[in-house]
C-alpha positions as CSV (number, residue, x, y, z in Angstrom):
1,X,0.0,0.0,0.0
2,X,1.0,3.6,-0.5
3,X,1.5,5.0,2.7
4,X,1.1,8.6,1.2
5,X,-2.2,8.2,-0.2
6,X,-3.3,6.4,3.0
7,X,-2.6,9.3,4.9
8,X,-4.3,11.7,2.2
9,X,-7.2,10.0,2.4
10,X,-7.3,9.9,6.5
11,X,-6.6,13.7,6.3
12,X,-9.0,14.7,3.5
13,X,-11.6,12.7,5.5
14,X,-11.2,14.2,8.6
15,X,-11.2,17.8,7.1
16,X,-14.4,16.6,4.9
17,X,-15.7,15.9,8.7
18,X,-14.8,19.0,10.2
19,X,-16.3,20.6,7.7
20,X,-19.5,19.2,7.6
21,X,-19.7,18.8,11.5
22,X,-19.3,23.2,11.3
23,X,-22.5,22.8,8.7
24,X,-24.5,20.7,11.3
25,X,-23.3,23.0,13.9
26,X,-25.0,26.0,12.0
27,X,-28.0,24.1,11.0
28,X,-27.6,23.7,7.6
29,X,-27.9,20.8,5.1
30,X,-25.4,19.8,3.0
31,X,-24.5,21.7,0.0
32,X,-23.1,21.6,-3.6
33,X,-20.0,22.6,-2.1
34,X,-19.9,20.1,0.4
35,X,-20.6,17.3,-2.5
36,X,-17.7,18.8,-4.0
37,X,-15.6,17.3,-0.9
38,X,-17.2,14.1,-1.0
39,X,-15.8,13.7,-4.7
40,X,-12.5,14.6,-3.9
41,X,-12.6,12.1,-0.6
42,X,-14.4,10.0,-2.9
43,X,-11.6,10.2,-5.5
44,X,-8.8,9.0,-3.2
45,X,-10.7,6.2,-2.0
46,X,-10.7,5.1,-5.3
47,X,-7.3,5.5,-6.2
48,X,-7.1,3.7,-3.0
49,X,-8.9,0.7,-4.1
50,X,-6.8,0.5,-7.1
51,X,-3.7,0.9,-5.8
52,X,-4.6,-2.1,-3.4
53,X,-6.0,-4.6,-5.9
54,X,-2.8,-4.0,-8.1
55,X,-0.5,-4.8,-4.8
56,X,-2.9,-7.7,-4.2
57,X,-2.6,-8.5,-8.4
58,X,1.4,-8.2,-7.9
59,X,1.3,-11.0,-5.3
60,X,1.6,-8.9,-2.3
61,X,0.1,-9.9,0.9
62,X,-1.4,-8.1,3.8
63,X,-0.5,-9.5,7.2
64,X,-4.1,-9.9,8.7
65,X,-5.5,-11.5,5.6
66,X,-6.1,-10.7,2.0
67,X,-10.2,-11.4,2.1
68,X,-10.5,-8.5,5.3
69,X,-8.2,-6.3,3.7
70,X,-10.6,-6.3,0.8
71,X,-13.4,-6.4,2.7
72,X,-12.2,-3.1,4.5
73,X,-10.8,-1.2,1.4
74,X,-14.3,-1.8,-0.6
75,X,-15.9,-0.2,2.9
76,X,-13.7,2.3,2.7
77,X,-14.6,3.2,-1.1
78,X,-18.3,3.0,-0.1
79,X,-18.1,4.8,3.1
80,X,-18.4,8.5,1.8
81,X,-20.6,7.7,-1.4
82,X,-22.8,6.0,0.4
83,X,-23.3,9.2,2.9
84,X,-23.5,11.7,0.3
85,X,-26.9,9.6,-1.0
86,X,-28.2,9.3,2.6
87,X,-27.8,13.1,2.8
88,X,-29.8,13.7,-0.5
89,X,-32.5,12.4,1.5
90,X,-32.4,14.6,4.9
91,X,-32.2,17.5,3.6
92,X,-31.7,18.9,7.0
93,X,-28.5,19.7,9.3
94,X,-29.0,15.5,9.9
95,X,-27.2,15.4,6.7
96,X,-24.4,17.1,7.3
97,X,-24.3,15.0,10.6
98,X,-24.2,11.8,8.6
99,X,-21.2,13.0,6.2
100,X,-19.4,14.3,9.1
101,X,-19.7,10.8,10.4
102,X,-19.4,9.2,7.4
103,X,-15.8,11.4,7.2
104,X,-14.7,10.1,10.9
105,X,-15.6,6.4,10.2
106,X,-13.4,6.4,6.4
107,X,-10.7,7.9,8.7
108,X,-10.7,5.3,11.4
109,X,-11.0,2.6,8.2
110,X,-7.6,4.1,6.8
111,X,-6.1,3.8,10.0
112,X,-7.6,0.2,10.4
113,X,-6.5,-0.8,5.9
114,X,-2.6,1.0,7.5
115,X,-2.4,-1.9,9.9
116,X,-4.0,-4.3,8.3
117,X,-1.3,-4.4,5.1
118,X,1.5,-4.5,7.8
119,X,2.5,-0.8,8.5
């Protein structure tokens, strides 16, 4: 794994979480802005994925197993998307809660995909 992107991803997720959580705080749903930031988050989480599946592809093996490794970067990849819908749906400051969550969760699952390959 790429430790870089890794930590890219954990960052850009926390600060997609802080700044959502501000939203919630001021009572506002989430906005074309914020989707902006779930693309970006969204982005890395993808390159993620394929930067994983092509280690995996190369014959490299995570220490903790190869089928929860998967299991956690596919998570991962559908952590923020998956968010972004829910908050199409409550179009209230609950939205924004949910990505702000959504942000801390993807960040705890890089920590967790860090350890898992062996880091």
């Amino acid at each position: 794994m790429l430790d870089a992107l890794t930590l890219a991803t954990g960052v850009a997720a926390l600060l997609l979480a802080a700044w959502c959580g501000w939203a919630a705080y001021r009572d506002q749903p989430t906005k074309d802005w914020h989707f902006i930031g779930m693309a970006v988050v969204s982005l890395l989480a993808v390159a993620q994925l394929v930067v994983g599946i092509v280690q995996l592809a190369r014959g490299g093996k995570p220490e903790q197993g190869t089928t929860i490794f998967v299991a956690y970067l596919l998570g991962a990849f559908a952590c923020v998307p998956t968010a972004g819908f829910m908050s199409l749906a409550e179009r209230t400051r609950w939205g924004s809660v949910t990505v702000a969550a959504a942000g801390v969760v993807l960040a705890v699952l890089e920590v967790r995909l860090f350890d898992i390959w062996g880091g």
